[in-house]
Each structure stands twice: as C-alpha cells, then as structure tokens.
C-alpha positions in Angstrom: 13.9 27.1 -3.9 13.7 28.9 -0.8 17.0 28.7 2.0 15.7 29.5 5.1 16.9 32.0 7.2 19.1 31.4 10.7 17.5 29.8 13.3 18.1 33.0 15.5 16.2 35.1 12.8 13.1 32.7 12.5 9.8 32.7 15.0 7.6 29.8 15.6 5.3 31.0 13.3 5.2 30.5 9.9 5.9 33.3 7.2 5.0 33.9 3.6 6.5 31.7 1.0 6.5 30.7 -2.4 3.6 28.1 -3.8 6.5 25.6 -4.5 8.4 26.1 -1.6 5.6 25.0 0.4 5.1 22.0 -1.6 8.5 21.3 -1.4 8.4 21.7 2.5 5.2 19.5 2.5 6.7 16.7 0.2 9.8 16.6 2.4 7.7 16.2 5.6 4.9 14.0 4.2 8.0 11.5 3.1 9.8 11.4 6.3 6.3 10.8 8.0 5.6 7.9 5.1 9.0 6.4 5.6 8.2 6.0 9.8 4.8 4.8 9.1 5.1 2.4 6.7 8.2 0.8 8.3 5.4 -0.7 11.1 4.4 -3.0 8.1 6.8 -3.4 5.7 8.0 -6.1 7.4 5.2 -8.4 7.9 5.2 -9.8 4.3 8.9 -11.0 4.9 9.0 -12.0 8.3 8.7 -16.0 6.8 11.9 -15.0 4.9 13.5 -13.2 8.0 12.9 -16.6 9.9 14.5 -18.9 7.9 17.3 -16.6 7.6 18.4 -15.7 10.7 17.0 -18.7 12.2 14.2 -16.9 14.6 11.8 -18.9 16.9 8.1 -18.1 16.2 8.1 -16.4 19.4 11.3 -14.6 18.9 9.8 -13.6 15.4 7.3 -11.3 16.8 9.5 -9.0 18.3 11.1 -7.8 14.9 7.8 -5.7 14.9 7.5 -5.1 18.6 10.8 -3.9 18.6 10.2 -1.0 16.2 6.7 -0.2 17.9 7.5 -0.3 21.0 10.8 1.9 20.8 8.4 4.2 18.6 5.7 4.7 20.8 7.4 4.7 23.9 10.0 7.7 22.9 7.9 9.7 21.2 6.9 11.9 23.8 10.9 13.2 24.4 11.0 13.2 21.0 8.8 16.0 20.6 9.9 18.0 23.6 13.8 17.7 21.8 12.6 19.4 18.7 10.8 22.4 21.2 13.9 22.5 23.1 16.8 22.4 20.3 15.0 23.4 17.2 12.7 21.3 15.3 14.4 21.0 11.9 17.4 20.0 13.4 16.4 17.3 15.9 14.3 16.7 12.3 17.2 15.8 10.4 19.0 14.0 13.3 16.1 11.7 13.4 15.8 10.9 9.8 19.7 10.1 10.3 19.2 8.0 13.0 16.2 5.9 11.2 18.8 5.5 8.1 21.7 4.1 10.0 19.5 1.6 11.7 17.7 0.8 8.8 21.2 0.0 6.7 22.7 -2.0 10.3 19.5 -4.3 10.0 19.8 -5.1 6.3 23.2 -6.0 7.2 22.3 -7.6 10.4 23.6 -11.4 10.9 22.2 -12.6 13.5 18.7 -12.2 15.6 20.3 -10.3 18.4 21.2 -7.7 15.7 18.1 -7.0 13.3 16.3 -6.6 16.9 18.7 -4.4 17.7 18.6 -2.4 14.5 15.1 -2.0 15.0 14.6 -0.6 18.3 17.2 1.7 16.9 15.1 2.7 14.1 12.1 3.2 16.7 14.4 5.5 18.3 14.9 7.2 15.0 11.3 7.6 14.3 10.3 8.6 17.7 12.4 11.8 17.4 11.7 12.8 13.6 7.8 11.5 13.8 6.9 14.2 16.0 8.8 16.9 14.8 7.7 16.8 11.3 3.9 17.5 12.6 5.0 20.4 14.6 7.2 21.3 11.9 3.6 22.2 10.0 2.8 24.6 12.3 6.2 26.5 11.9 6.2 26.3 8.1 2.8 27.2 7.1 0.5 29.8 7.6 -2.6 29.2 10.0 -5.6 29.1 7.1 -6.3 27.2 4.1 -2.2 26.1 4.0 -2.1 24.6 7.2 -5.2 22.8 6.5 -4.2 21.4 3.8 -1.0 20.4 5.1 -2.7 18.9 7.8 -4.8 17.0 5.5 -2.0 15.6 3.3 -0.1 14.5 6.6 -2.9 12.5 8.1 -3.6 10.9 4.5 -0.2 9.8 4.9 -0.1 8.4 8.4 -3.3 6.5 7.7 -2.3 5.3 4.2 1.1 4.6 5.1 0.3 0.9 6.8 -1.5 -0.1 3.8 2.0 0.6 1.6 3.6 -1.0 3.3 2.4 -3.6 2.9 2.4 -3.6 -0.6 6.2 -2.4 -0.6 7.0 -5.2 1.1 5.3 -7.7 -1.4 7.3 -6.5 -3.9 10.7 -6.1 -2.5 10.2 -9.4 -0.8 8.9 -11.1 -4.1 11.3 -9.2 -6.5 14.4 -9.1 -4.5 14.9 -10.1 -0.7 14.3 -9.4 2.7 16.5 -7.2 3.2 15.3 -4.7 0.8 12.4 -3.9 2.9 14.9 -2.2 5.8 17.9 -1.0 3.0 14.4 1.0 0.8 14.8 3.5 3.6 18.5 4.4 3.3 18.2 6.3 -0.1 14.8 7.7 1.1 16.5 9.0 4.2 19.1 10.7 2.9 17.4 12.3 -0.4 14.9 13.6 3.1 18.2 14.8 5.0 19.3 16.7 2.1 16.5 18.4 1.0 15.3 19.6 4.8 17.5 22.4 5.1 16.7 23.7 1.9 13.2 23.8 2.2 11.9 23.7 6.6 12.3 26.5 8.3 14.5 26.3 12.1 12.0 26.8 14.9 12.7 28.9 17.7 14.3 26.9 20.1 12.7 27.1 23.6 15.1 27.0 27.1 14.3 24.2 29.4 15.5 19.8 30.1 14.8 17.0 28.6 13.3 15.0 31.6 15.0 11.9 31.1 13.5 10.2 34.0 9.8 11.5 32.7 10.9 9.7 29.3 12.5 6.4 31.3 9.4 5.8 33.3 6.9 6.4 30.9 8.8 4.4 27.9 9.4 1.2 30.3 6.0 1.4 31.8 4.1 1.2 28.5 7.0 -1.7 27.5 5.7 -3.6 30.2 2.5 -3.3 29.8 2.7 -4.0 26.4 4.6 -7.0 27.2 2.1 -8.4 29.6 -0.3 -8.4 27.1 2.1 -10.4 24.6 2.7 -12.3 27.6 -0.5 -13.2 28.2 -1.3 -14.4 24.8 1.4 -16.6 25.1 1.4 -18.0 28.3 -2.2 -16.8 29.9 -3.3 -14.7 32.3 -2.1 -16.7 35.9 1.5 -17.2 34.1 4.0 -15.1 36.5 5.7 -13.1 34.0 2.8 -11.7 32.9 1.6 -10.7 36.2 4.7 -9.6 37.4 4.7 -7.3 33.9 1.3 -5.7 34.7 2.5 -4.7 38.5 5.8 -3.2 37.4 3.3 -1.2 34.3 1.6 0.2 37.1 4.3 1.3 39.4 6.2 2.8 36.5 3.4 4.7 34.9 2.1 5.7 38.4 5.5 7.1 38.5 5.3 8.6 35.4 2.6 10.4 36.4 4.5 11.8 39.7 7.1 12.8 37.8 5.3 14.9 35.9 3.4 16.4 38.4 6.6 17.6 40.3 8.4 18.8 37.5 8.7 22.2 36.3 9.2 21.0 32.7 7.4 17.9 32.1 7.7 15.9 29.0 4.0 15.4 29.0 2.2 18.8 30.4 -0.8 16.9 32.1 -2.8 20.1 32.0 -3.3 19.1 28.3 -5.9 16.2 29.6 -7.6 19.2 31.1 -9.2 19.6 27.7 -12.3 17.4 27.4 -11.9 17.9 23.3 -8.2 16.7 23.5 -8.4 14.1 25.9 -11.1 12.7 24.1 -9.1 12.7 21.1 -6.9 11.2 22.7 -9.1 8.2 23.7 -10.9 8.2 20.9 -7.3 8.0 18.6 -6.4 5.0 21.1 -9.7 3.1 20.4 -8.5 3.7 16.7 -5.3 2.5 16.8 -5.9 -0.3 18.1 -8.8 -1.5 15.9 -5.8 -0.4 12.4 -3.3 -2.5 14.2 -5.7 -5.2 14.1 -7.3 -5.1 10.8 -4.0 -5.4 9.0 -2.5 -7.9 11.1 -5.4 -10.2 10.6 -6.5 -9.7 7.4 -2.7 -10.3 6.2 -2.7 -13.6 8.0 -6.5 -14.1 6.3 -5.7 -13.0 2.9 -2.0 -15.3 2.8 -3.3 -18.5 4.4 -7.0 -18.9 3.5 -7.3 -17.1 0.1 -3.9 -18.1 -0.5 -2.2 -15.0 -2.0 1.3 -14.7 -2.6 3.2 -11.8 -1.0 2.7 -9.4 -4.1 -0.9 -10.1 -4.4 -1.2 -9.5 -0.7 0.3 -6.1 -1.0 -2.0 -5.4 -4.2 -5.0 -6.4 -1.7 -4.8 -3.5 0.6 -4.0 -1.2 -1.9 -7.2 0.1 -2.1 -7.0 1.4 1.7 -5.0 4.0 0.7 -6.7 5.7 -2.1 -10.2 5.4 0.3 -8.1 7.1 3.0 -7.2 9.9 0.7 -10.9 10.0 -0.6 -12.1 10.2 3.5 -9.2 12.4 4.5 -10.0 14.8 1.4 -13.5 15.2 2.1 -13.3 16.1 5.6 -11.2 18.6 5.0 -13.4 20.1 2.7 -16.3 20.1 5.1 -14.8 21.0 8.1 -15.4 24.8 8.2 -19.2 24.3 7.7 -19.8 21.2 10.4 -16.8 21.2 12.3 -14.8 18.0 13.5 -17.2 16.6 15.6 -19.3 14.9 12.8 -16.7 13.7 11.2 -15.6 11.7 14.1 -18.5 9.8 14.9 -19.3 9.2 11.7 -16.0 8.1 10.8 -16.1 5.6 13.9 -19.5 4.4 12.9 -18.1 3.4 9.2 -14.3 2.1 10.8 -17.2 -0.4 13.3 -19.5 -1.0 10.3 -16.4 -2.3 8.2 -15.0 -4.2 11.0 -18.4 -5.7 12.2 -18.9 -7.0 8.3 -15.6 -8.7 8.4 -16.6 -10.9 11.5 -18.8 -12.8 8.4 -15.6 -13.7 7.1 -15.8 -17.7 6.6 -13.6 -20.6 4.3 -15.4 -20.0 2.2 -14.9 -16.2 1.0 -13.7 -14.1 -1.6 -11.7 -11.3 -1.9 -14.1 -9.6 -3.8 -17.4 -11.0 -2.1 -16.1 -10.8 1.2 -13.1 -8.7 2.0 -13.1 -5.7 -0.4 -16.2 -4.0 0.6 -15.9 -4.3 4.5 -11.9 -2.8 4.1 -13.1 0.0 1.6 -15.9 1.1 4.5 -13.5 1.2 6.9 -10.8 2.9 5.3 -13.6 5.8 4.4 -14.0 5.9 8.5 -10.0 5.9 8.9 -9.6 9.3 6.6 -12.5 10.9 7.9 -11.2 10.5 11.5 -7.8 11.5 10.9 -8.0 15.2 9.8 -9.8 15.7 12.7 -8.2 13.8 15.2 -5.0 16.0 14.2 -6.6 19.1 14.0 -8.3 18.7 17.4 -4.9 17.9 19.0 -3.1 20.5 18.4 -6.2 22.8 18.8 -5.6 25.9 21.1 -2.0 24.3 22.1 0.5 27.0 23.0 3.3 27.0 20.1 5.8 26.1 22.3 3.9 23.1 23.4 3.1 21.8 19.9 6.2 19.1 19.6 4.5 17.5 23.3 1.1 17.6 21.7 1.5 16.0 18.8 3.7 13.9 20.4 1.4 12.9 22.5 -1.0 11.8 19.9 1.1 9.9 17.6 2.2 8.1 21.1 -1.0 7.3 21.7 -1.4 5.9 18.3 1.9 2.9 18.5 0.9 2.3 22.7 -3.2 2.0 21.5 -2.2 -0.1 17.8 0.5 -2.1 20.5 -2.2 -2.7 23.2 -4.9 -3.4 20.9 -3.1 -6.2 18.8 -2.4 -7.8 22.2 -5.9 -8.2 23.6 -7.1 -9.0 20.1 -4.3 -11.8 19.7 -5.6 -12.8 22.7 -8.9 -13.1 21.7 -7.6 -15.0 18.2 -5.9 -17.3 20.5 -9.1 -17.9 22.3 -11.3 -18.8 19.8 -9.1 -20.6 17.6 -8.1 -22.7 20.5 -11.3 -23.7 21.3 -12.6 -24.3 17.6 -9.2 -26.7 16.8 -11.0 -28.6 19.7 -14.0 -29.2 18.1 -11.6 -29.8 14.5 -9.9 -32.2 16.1 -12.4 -34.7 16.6 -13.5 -34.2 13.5 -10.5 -34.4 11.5 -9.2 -38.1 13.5 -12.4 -39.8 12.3 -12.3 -38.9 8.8 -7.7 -38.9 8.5 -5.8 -41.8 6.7 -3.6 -43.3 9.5 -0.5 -41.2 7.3 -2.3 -38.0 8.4 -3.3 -38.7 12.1 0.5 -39.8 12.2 1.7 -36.5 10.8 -0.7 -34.7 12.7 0.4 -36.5 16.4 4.1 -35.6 15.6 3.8 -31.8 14.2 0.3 -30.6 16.4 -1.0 -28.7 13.3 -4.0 -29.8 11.7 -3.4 -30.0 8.1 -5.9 -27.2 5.2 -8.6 -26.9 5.3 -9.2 -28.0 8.7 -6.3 -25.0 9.7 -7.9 -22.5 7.8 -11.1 -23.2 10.0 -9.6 -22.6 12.9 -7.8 -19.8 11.6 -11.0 -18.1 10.2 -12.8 -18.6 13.5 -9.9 -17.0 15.8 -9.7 -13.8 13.2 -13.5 -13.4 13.2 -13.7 -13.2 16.8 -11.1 -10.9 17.2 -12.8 -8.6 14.2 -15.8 -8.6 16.9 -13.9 -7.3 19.7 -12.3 -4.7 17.1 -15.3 -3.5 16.2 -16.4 -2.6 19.9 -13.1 -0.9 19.9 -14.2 1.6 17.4 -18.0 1.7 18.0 -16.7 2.9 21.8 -14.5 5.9 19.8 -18.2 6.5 18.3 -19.3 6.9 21.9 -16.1 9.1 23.0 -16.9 11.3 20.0 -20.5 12.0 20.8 -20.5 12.4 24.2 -17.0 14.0 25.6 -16.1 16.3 21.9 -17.8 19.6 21.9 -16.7 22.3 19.4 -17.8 25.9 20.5 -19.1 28.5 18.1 -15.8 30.1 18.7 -14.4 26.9 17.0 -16.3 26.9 14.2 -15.4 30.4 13.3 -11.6 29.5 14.2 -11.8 26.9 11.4 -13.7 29.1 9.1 -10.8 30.9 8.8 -8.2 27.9 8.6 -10.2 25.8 6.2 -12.3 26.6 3.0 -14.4 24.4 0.7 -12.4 23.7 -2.5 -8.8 24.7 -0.9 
C-alpha cells in the first residue's frame, strides 16, 4: 500500500503509482461516491415504516427525502471550493465523517423533528465529500487511459447508485428495520475514513475564502424554488405560499448571481458558463436529472401498488439498471477516442426518451416483464452512455485549481435538476390523476355495495382496482412530460456541444479502446 506524501510535498497533479494503489484509491472514492448516492433512495422503500414510527403526516413524509436533497444540492457548490481551498483529501474525510454521524443520529432519531434533522445533516455531509472525491480523480491519477477509466467507474457509480438503493433498502427494510437503511452507512463510513489517508493523495491547497454569502444565497434560493414547486403540487399554483416562494427564488438567485459577479473569489466562477460545451452539459445534465428522479420515483410507486411487489421484490426490479448502466457507461468509454463525446450524448438522450416514452403505455394491466423491463433497460443504456461524457466534458479544459467548483457545479446541477424535475412531474401526476378519479368516481358509485360507497364517503380513496387506475393514469402522464425532458437534452446535445479536432486528439491520448 502506498502512504502518501505531505500535503506540502504533493502537486495537483497526479504522479506514478502502483496498479493496486490506484485501485485502492479508486475503490475508496467510488464507495464514498456510492454511499452519497444511493442514500437519495434508500429510503423510499421504508418511508411506510418511517411513518408509522415516528408518526409522520403524508405531507411531512416527503421531506425525509427533500431534506437530504435539498441540503445536497444546495451545498455542493462550497463544498467543492472547501476541498480547493483546504486540501481535498482532508475536507474528503471530514465529509465522510460528517455523513456517518448523521447517518447514526437518524437511526437513533425519536421523533420527526430529529430524523429531518439528521438528514439535512447528512446532505451537508455529502455536499462536502461528493465533490471532492471527483476532483480527487484528477489529483490521484494520471491524465490518459487511468483517468479515463477512473472517470468511467465513477459515473457508473453515480448513475447505478439510485438503482441500489433501492434494492438495499428492500432488504434491510424486509430483513431487519428501518433504521438499517441510515445505520448501513456508519460501518461504510468509517472503513472509507480509514482507508483515505492510506491510499488519496493531499491536494495542494489553494489561498483564497469560502464565500459564505455566495453559498447562503444560492443554497436558499434553489430551497425555495424547490419548495414552490412542492408547494405547488400541493396547494396549486394561486396558493400564496407558493407564490411568495417563487419571488423570494428569484431575488435570492438574482442575488446569487451579484454576488458572484462582485467577488474576487466566487464559489461559482461564472466564466465557466462562458463555455458553450460546459454550459450545455450543464443543461443537458439538468434535463437528465430530472427525467432519473422521475423514473424511480414513479416506477417504485407503479411497481409496489399496481404489480403489487413487496419491498424486496421492488429492489430486485431495478436491479437491472445498474448492470445496463455499467454496460452503457463501459462502452462509451471505449469509443470515446474515435467519435468523441458528442455522439454519445445524443444518442444516449434519444435511448433515456425512447425508454421513457414506452413507459407512458404503462396500463392495469401490465407486466413486469411485458411492460416495465424493456422500456427501464433502454433507458438505463441512455443513462451510462450520457454519463462518461457529461463528466468528462465538465471538467474539460478546467484550470486544476478550479476543478472542486466544476464538478461541483455539475453534481449540483444534478440534485437542483432531479429536485425540480420530480416537482413539476408530481405536478403533472397530480393533474391527471385528479382528473381521471373524476371520471372513476362515477363509475365506481353506480356499480359499489352501499358498504363500499360508505367507506369510500368517509376515507376519500377509491378502493383497487379503481386506485390503481388512477394511479396508472397520473404516472403515465408524468412519464410523457419526462420524456420531453430528455428528448430536449437530445436537442442541447446536437445543437450547443461541439468537440474541436483539438478535442479529439486531447482524448486520443486520455482514452484507448480496450483500456
């Protein structure tokens, strides 16, 4: 195993080390990544369990997720400027320290109040180690085959991770309890806390501030906007909340973007949107996120209440996503030197809309097998494909020092598009399976026993498989609106991307068929 030198005797770029010490490296920053991801969904499979114990509202129950995105998303751009400024490893390991003690305080948790609070703690935790351990890359190995393959490992993982989650939190939720799915992460943590300053390299730690009020402004401003979509779900567009939510968004990212304008060291160096190929990426990552988000979200509620599996056999179900991820991710990166990224992100947006736009056939009366498999597969071939590229394009021709900003800049854009997107599309869900329970309705009162129209006058829910109608309807309209989502990524890719010759030789030398 290899120690790493001192932090003042180490540069930003990456020296040469042993075979296993860069697989060791990897696997230590692969499992932290993992860890973060898969936390987003974990916890859907047991939030029935987490309601019952700690005696959550329905509407109080969708925060134990918001509260972990949100935090996430919304810090991750000071988390990457604190690993440029302090050293990456370290603020590395404080991260992963920070995501175990929430993680243990919200198995332990009592009450609402506290899991909730445990959770925006561990968004805190992953918003500092998240974008750290994708800059860490660049310090740790070599620009060439390496770092490619670094690169393709850690995007497999970030796309993969959602889809173990899910399954991670069948099992713990079927074979133990709840609780399991936030304690999983404590002896993870720490094995990761350990082994980092064995095998990561200290970065070279850069002067400059932390721009608190850059991070304040841009964190609340994407919270409220975030919550005015919620809001809107909820309560609808007119409600005042959600208007006033949408006018303070504005203010506060308008600020945001003064801020940054006047400072000498801003968290987010606009001049990086200066870059058509990285501000696409940007939008077209966005576009993405929000269409993942989404398809998980959905096709959990689809897969649990219409095809009735248990939480397990949910969590089997999307196993497949990750090993198609891998597949996409894998292939890419094997083709990149001879086409570049460009093709690989429109065609990977094509296959994500092609997958979602089969879904929206999704009726009562499907199968797993008939009707679910073979759409998810296609767009989990689209999600790896996209991936390696998206990453590599991000960080393309980014000054070393301005790595941890870049890529946290993407990742942010990842939780604030997967955040966004789930609103509107909840909103659309809520839409359409308003408006078919209307036409159900009817229906169901002229053909009920007087028991049933009594149950159903004193709960409001019509009873299977009159619910799973409605269900089905909202989820298919909301897999159309997904599916513009990506198909406008598609256009983003094709028209703004444009890889020069220069590129192409660039890669050439950072990626070759079979590495």
């Amino acid at each position: 195993m290899t120690t790493p030198r001192p932090a003042s005797a180490t540069s930003d770029t990456a020296s040469d080390r042993g075979g296993r010490g860069n697989a060791m490296a990897l696997l230590v920053i692969a499992s932290c990544q993992l860890m973060v991801v898969l936390d987003i969904t974990i916890v859907n499979i047991a939030l029935p369990h987490i309601q019952r114990s700690l005696d959550f509202s329905t509407t109080t129950l969708s925060w134990v997720v918001n509260a972990y995105t949100l935090t996430f998303g919304g810090l991750l751009l000071l988390g990457g400027r604190i690993g440029d400024i302090l050293g990456r490893r370290r603020v590395f390991i404080f991260g992963v320290l920070v995501f175990v003690v929430a993680s243990l305080l919200g198995g332990l948790a009592q009450n609402a109040g506290q899991l909730l609070a445990a959770r925006a703690l561990q968004g805190v935790g992953g918003a500092i180690a998240s974008p750290t351990s994708l800059a860490l890359i660049t310090t740790t190995f070599k620009e060439g085959p390496e770092r490619n393959r670094a690169f393709g490992a850690f995007a497999a993982v970030s796309a993969g991770g959602g889809a173990i989650g899910l399954l991670a939190g069948g099992m713990l939720v079927e074979w133990l309890d709840w609780r399991w799915v936030l304690f999983v992460n404590v002896p993870i943590g720490l094995l990761i806390a350990l082994a980092a300053p064995r095998h990561l390299r200290e970065s070279q730690r850069h002067p400059g501030h932390f721009d608190l009020l850059g991070a304040l402004t841009s964190t609340l401003g994407m919270v409220a906007l975030v919550y005015g979509f919620i809001r809107a779900a909820q309560e609808g567009w007119r409600d005042v909340f959600t208007l006033a939510s949408f006018t303070a968004a504005v203010v506060l990212l308008a600020l945001f973007i003064t801020v940054e304008r006047r400072s000498k060291q801003p968290i987010t160096p606009l001049h990086m949107f200066g870059d058509r190929n990285r501000a696409g990426t940007y939008g077209i990552m966005l576009c993405l996120a929000a269409a993942i988000f989404g398809m998980f979200f959905f096709l959990t509620l689809f897969v649990q209440n219409v095809l009735g599996f248990g939480p397990l056999q949910a969590g089997l179900a999307f196993l497949p996503v990750s090993a198609v991820i891998a597949v996409g991710a894998g292939t890419a990166s094997h083709l990149l030197p001879k086409y570049g990224p460009k093709p690989f992100m429109v065609t990977g947006a094509l296959l994500t809309a092609t997958g979602l736009a089969w879904l929206t056939l999704i009726d009562v009366h499907s199968t797993y097998a008939g009707s679910v498999l073979g759409p998810m597969l296609v767009f989990s071939l689209g999600m790896g494909m996209q991936f390696v590229s998206l990453t590599l394009m991000a960080l393309s021709r980014v000054p070393v020092h301005e790595s941890g900003a870049a890529s946290g800049l993407l990742n942010a854009t990842q939780q604030v598009g997967g955040s966004l997107g789930l609103s509107i599309l909840v909103t659309v869900f809520g839409t359409a399976s308003t408006n078919e329970a209307e036409e159900q309705i009817p229906r169901f009162m002229s053909q009920a026993t007087p028991a049933e129209r009594l149950r159903f006058v004193s709960t409001g829910q019509l009873p299977a498989p009159w619910s799973d109608q409605v269900l089905t309807s909202g989820v298919s309209a909301a897999f159309i609106v997904a599916a513009v989502f990506t198909a406008l990524s598609a256009v983003i890719a094709l028209i703004v991307i444009q890889v020069r010759p220069d590129d192409l030789e660039r890669l050439k030398g950072t990626v070759t068929p079979g590495s």
